[in-house]
N, C-alpha and C positions, 0 to 999 in steps of 0.2 A: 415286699420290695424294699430292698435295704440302699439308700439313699445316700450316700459316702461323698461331702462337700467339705472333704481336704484339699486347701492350699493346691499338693501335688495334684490332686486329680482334676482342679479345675483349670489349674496351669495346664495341662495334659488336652485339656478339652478345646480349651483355645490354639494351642497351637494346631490341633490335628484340624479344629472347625478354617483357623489361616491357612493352612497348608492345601488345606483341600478349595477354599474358594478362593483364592491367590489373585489369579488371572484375572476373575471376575470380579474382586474389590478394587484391581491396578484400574481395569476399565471405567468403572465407573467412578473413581473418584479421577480419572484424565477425563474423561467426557462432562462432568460436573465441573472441574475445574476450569474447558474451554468454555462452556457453556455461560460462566460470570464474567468470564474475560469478554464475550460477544454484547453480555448483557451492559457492561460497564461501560465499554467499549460505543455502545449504541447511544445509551443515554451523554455520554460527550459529545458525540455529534449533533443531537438532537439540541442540548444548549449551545452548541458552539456557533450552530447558525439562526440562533435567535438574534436581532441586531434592536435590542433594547436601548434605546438614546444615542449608538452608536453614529457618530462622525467621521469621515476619512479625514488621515490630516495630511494628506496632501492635496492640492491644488492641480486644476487643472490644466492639462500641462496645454500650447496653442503653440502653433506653427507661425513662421515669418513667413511673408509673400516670395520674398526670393526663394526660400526653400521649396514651396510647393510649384513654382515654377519652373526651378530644374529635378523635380522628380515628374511633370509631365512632359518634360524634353525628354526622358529616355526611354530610347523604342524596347519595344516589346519582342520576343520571340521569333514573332511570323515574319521581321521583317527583312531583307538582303544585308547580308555582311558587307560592308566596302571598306575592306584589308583586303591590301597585295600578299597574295606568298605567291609570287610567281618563283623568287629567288630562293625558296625554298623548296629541297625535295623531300619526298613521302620515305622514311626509312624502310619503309615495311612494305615498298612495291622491287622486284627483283631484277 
């Protein structure tokens, strides 16, 4: 068995061995690559909702009485319209 580990022939070797697994080294080095991105990706969120010594710094915010008194003045939905359109016609009746 004559063993020939020239330069050329090993050059030779890798391209035909990339050539021929192509497809299958694109795949897996995209599926390995989303894989860190999930993985780095996870670990952020995992510290980002850790709330170690954290404080909000805003204040909480409070309502004046008049305000909440005119948002229980305004009716709701279910209740009768009282607007005139009498002066007004329907465009879209013939």
């Amino acid at each position: 068995m004559n063993i020939n580990l020239s330069l050329p022939t090993i050059k030779n070797r890798i391209v035909n061995l990339l050539h021929r697994f192509h497809v299958i080294i694109f795949v897996v080095t995209i599926i390995g690559g989303l894989a860190i991105v999930v993985f780095f990706l996870n670990s952020t969120l995992i510290l980002s909702s850790e709330s170690d010594g954290y404080t909000s710094p805003s204040e909480n915010a409070s309502f004046d009485q008049t305000t909440i008194d005119r948002i229980k003045q305004l009716r709701g939905s279910g209740s009768e319209s009282q607007l005139d359109l009498s002066g007004r016609s329907n465009p879209f009746v013939e």
